[in-house]
C-alpha positions as a Markdown table, in Angstrom:
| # | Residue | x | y | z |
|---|---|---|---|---|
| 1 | Unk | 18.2 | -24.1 | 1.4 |
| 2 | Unk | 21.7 | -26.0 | 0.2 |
| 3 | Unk | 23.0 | -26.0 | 3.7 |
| 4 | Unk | 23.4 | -29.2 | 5.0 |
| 5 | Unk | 22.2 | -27.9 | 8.5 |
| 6 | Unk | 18.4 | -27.8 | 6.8 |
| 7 | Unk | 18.2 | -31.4 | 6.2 |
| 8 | Unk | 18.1 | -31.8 | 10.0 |
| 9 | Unk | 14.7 | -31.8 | 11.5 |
| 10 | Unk | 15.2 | -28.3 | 13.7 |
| 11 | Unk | 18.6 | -26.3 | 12.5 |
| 12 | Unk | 19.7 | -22.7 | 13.5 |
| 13 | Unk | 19.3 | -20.5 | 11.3 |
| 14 | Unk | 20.9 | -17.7 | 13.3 |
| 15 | Unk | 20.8 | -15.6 | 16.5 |
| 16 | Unk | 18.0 | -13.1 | 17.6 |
| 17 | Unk | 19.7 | -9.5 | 18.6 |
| 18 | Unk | 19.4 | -10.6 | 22.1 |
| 19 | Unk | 21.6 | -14.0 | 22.0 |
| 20 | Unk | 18.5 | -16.4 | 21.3 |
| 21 | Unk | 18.4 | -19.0 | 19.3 |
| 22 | Unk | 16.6 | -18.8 | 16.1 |
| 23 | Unk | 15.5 | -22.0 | 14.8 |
| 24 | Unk | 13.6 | -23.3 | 12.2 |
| 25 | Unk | 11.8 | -27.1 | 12.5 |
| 26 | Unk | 11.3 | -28.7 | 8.8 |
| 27 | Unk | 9.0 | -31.0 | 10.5 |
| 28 | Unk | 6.8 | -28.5 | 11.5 |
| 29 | Unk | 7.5 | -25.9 | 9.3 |
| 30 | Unk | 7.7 | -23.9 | 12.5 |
| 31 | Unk | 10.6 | -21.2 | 13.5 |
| 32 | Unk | 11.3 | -20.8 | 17.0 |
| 33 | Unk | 13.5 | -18.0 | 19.2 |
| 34 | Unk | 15.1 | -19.4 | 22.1 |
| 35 | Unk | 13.0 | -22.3 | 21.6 |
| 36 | Unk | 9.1 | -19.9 | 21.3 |
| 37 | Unk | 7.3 | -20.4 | 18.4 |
| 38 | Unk | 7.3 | -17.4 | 16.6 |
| 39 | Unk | 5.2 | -16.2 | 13.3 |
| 40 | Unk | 6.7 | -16.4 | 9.8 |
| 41 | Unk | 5.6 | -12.7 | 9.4 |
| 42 | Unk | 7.5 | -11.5 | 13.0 |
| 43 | Unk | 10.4 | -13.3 | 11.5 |
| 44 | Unk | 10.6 | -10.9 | 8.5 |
| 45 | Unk | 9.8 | -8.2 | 11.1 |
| 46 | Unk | 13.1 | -9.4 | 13.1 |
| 47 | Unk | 15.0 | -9.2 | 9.8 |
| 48 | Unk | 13.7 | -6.2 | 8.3 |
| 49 | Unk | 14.9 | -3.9 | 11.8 |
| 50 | Unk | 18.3 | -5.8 | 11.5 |
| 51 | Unk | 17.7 | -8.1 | 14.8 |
| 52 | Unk | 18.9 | -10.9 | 13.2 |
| 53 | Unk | 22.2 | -12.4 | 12.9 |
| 54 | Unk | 22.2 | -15.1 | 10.5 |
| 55 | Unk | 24.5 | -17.9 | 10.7 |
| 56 | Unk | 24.9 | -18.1 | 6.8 |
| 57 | Unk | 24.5 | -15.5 | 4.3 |
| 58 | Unk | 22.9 | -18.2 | 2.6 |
| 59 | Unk | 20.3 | -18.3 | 5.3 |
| 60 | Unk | 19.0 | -15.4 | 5.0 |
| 61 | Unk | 18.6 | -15.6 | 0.9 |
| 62 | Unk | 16.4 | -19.1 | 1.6 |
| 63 | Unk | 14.0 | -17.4 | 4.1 |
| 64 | Unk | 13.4 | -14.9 | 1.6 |
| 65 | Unk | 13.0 | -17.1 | -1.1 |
| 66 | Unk | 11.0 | -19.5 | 0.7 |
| 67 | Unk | 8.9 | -17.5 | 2.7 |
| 68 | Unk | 7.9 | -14.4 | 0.3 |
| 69 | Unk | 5.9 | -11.9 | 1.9 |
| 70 | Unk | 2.2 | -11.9 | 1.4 |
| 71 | Unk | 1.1 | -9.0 | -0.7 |
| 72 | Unk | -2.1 | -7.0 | 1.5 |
| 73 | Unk | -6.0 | -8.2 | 0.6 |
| 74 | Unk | -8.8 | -6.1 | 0.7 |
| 75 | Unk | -10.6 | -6.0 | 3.6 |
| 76 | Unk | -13.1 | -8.7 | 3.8 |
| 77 | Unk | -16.1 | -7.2 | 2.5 |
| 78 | Unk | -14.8 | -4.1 | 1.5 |
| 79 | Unk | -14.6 | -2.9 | -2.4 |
| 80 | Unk | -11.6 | -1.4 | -4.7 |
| 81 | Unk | -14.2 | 0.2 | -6.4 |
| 82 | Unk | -16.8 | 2.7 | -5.4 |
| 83 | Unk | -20.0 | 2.6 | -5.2 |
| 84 | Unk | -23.0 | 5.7 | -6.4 |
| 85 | Unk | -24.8 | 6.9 | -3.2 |
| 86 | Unk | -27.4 | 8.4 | -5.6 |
| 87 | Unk | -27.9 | 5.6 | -8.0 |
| 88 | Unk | -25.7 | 2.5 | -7.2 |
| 89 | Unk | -23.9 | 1.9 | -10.2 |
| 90 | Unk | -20.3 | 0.0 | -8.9 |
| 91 | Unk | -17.6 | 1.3 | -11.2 |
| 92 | Unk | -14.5 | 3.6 | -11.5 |
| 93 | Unk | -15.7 | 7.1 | -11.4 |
| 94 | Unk | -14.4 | 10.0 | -14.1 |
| 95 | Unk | -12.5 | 13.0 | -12.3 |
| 96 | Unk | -13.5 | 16.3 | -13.4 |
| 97 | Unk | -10.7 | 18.1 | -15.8 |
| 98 | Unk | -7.8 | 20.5 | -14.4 |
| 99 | Unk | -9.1 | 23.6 | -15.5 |
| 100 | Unk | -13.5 | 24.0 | -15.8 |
| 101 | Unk | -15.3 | 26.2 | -17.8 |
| 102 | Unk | -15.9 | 28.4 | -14.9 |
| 103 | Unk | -12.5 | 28.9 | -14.2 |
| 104 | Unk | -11.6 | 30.1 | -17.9 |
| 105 | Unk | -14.6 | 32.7 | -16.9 |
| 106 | Unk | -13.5 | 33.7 | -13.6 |
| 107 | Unk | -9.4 | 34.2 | -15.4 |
| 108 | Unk | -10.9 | 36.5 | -18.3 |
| 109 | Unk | -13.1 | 38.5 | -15.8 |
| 110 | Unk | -10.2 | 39.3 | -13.2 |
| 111 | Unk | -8.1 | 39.3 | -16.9 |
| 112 | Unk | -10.4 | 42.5 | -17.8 |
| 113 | Unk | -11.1 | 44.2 | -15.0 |
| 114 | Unk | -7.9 | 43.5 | -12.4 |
| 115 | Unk | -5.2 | 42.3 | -14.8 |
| 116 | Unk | -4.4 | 39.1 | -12.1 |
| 117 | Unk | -6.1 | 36.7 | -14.1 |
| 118 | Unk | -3.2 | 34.7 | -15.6 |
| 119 | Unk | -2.2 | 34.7 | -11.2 |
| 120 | Unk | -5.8 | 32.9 | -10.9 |
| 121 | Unk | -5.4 | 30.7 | -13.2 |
| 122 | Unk | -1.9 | 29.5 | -12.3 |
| 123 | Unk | -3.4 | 28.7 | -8.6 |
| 124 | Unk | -6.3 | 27.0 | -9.9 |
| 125 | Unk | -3.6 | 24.9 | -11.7 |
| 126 | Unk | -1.2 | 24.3 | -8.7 |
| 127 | Unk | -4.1 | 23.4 | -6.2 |
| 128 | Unk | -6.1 | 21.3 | -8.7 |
| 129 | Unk | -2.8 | 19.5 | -10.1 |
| 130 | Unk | -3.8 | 16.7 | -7.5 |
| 131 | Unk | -6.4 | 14.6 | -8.7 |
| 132 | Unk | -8.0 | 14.3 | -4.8 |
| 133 | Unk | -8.7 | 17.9 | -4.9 |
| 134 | Unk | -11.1 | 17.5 | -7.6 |
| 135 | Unk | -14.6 | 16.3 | -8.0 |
| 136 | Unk | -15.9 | 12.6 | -8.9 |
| 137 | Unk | -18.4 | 12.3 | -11.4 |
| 138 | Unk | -20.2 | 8.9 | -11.6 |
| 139 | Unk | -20.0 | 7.5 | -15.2 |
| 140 | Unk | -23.3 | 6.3 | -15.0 |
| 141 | Unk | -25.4 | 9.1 | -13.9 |
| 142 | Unk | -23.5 | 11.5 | -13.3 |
| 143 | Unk | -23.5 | 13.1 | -9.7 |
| 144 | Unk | -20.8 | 14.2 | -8.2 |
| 145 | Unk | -18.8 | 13.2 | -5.0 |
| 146 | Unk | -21.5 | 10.8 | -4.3 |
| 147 | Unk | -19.3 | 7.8 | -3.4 |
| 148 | Unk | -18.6 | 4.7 | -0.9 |
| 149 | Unk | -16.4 | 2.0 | -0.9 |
| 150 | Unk | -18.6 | 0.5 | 2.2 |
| 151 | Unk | -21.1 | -1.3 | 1.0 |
Protein backbone atom coordinates (compact mmCIF):
# COMPACT_ATOMS: atom_id res chain seq x y z
CA UNK A 1 0.00 0.00 0.00
CA UNK A 2 1.52 3.78 -0.84
CA UNK A 3 -0.02 5.18 2.27
CA UNK A 4 2.40 6.30 4.56
CA UNK A 5 0.27 4.90 7.49
CA UNK A 6 1.38 1.18 6.29
CA UNK A 7 5.02 1.70 6.92
CA UNK A 8 4.01 1.84 10.64
CA UNK A 9 4.19 -1.45 12.45
CA UNK A 10 0.12 -1.64 13.27
CA UNK A 11 -1.93 1.28 11.09
CA UNK A 12 -5.83 1.54 10.67
CA UNK A 13 -7.00 0.67 7.97
CA UNK A 14 -10.61 1.62 8.74
CA UNK A 15 -13.66 1.20 11.04
CA UNK A 16 -15.77 -2.04 11.48
CA UNK A 17 -19.71 -1.08 11.04
CA UNK A 18 -19.86 -1.04 14.68
CA UNK A 19 -17.15 1.85 15.55
CA UNK A 20 -14.08 -0.70 16.01
CA UNK A 21 -11.00 -0.27 15.08
CA UNK A 22 -9.70 -2.17 12.17
CA UNK A 23 -6.12 -2.60 12.17
CA UNK A 24 -3.67 -4.35 10.33
CA UNK A 25 0.02 -5.23 12.10
CA UNK A 26 2.91 -5.48 9.24
CA UNK A 27 4.82 -7.19 11.86
CA UNK A 28 2.66 -9.86 12.23
CA UNK A 29 0.85 -9.77 9.19
CA UNK A 30 -2.13 -9.91 11.43
CA UNK A 31 -5.50 -7.65 11.15
CA UNK A 32 -7.26 -6.89 14.28
CA UNK A 33 -10.95 -5.25 15.15
CA UNK A 34 -11.02 -3.36 18.10
CA UNK A 35 -7.74 -4.77 18.88
CA UNK A 36 -9.17 -9.09 18.21
CA UNK A 37 -7.28 -10.83 15.91
CA UNK A 38 -9.43 -11.55 13.12
CA UNK A 39 -9.01 -13.99 9.91
CA UNK A 40 -7.85 -12.65 6.55
CA UNK A 41 -10.89 -14.53 5.02
CA UNK A 42 -13.59 -12.80 7.77
CA UNK A 43 -12.00 -9.58 6.68
CA UNK A 44 -13.14 -10.06 3.10
CA UNK A 45 -16.44 -11.33 4.67
CA UNK A 46 -16.66 -7.75 6.56
CA UNK A 47 -15.99 -6.02 3.20
CA UNK A 48 -18.03 -8.00 0.95
CA UNK A 49 -21.62 -7.25 3.35
CA UNK A 50 -20.39 -3.49 3.32
CA UNK A 51 -19.30 -3.45 7.21
CA UNK A 52 -16.42 -1.82 6.53
CA UNK A 53 -15.58 1.79 6.43
CA UNK A 54 -12.23 2.22 5.03
CA UNK A 55 -10.16 5.16 6.00
CA UNK A 56 -8.69 5.41 2.29
CA UNK A 57 -10.14 4.34 -0.86
CA UNK A 58 -6.75 3.31 -1.37
CA UNK A 59 -7.09 0.91 1.45
CA UNK A 60 -9.42 -1.03 0.41
CA UNK A 61 -7.70 -1.49 -3.31
CA UNK A 62 -4.34 -2.91 -1.29
CA UNK A 63 -6.32 -5.53 0.71
CA UNK A 64 -7.57 -6.67 -2.39
CA UNK A 65 -4.59 -6.69 -4.14
CA UNK A 66 -2.59 -8.04 -1.42
CA UNK A 67 -4.76 -10.48 0.06
CA UNK A 68 -6.54 -12.20 -3.18
CA UNK A 69 -9.01 -14.59 -2.29
CA UNK A 70 -8.22 -18.28 -2.33
CA UNK A 71 -9.87 -20.00 -5.17
CA UNK A 72 -11.88 -23.50 -3.38
CA UNK A 73 -9.77 -27.07 -3.49
CA UNK A 74 -11.19 -30.25 -3.77
CA UNK A 75 -11.94 -31.97 -0.85
CA UNK A 76 -9.00 -33.80 0.46
CA UNK A 77 -9.36 -37.08 -0.93
CA UNK A 78 -12.17 -36.57 -3.07
CA UNK A 79 -11.91 -36.76 -7.10
CA UNK A 80 -13.04 -34.23 -10.08
CA UNK A 81 -13.43 -37.17 -11.95
CA UNK A 82 -15.62 -40.21 -11.52
CA UNK A 83 -14.96 -43.33 -10.94
CA UNK A 84 -16.87 -46.90 -12.82
CA UNK A 85 -18.65 -48.87 -10.02
CA UNK A 86 -18.76 -51.81 -12.48
CA UNK A 87 -15.21 -51.74 -13.78
CA UNK A 88 -13.11 -48.94 -12.19
CA UNK A 89 -11.80 -47.15 -15.00
CA UNK A 90 -11.15 -43.18 -13.56
CA UNK A 91 -12.08 -40.87 -16.44
CA UNK A 92 -14.69 -38.36 -17.77
CA UNK A 93 -17.69 -40.32 -18.78
CA UNK A 94 -19.69 -39.73 -22.41
CA UNK A 95 -23.43 -38.47 -21.94
CA UNK A 96 -25.86 -40.16 -23.94
CA UNK A 97 -27.18 -37.96 -27.08
CA UNK A 98 -30.42 -35.52 -26.90
CA UNK A 99 -32.64 -37.50 -28.88
CA UNK A 100 -32.09 -41.94 -28.74
CA UNK A 101 -33.04 -44.22 -31.23
CA UNK A 102 -35.94 -45.20 -29.17
CA UNK A 103 -37.28 -41.99 -29.04
CA UNK A 104 -37.33 -41.46 -32.98
CA UNK A 105 -39.43 -44.96 -32.64
CA UNK A 106 -41.74 -43.96 -29.97
CA UNK A 107 -42.35 -40.17 -32.27
CA UNK A 108 -43.19 -42.19 -35.62
CA UNK A 109 -45.45 -44.66 -33.65
CA UNK A 110 -47.62 -41.88 -31.83
CA UNK A 111 -46.78 -40.00 -35.55
CA UNK A 112 -48.98 -42.99 -37.19
CA UNK A 113 -51.31 -43.94 -35.05
CA UNK A 114 -52.24 -40.50 -32.70
CA UNK A 115 -50.80 -37.76 -34.92
CA UNK A 116 -48.93 -36.20 -31.38
CA UNK A 117 -45.73 -37.39 -32.29
CA UNK A 118 -43.89 -34.20 -33.33
CA UNK A 119 -45.62 -33.07 -29.31
CA UNK A 120 -43.46 -36.22 -28.01
CA UNK A 121 -40.64 -35.41 -29.48
CA UNK A 122 -40.58 -31.70 -28.64
CA UNK A 123 -40.82 -32.87 -24.71
CA UNK A 124 -38.28 -35.30 -25.05
CA UNK A 125 -36.20 -32.34 -26.32
CA UNK A 126 -37.23 -29.77 -23.57
CA UNK A 127 -36.70 -32.25 -20.59
CA UNK A 128 -33.46 -33.87 -22.03
CA UNK A 129 -31.99 -30.30 -23.08
CA UNK A 130 -30.21 -30.60 -19.59
CA UNK A 131 -27.28 -32.71 -19.71
CA UNK A 132 -28.10 -34.05 -15.86
CA UNK A 133 -31.22 -35.54 -17.08
CA UNK A 134 -29.43 -37.89 -19.16
CA UNK A 135 -27.59 -41.12 -18.80
CA UNK A 136 -23.61 -41.55 -18.23
CA UNK A 137 -21.95 -44.09 -20.22
CA UNK A 138 -18.46 -45.08 -19.04
CA UNK A 139 -15.93 -44.71 -22.01
CA UNK A 140 -14.29 -47.66 -21.00
CA UNK A 141 -16.84 -50.27 -20.68
CA UNK A 142 -19.63 -48.92 -21.13
CA UNK A 143 -22.33 -49.17 -18.28
CA UNK A 144 -24.39 -46.66 -17.60
CA UNK A 145 -24.95 -44.44 -14.43
CA UNK A 146 -22.49 -46.47 -12.72
CA UNK A 147 -20.48 -43.63 -11.10
CA UNK A 148 -18.66 -42.25 -7.86
CA UNK A 149 -16.59 -39.54 -7.17
CA UNK A 150 -15.92 -41.17 -3.55
CA UNK A 151 -13.38 -43.32 -3.73
Amino acid sequence: MTDAAVGQPSCSLGTYVDGRELTYDEAAGQFAVGGTPVPVDDVRAYDAAGQINWTLGTSSVWFHQSFPAQKAAPAAGMQIVPKCLHCGFVGPWKIEPLVRPIDWIITLVFLFLFGGGLIYLLVIIIIRSNENRRAKICANCGARNMFSFQY
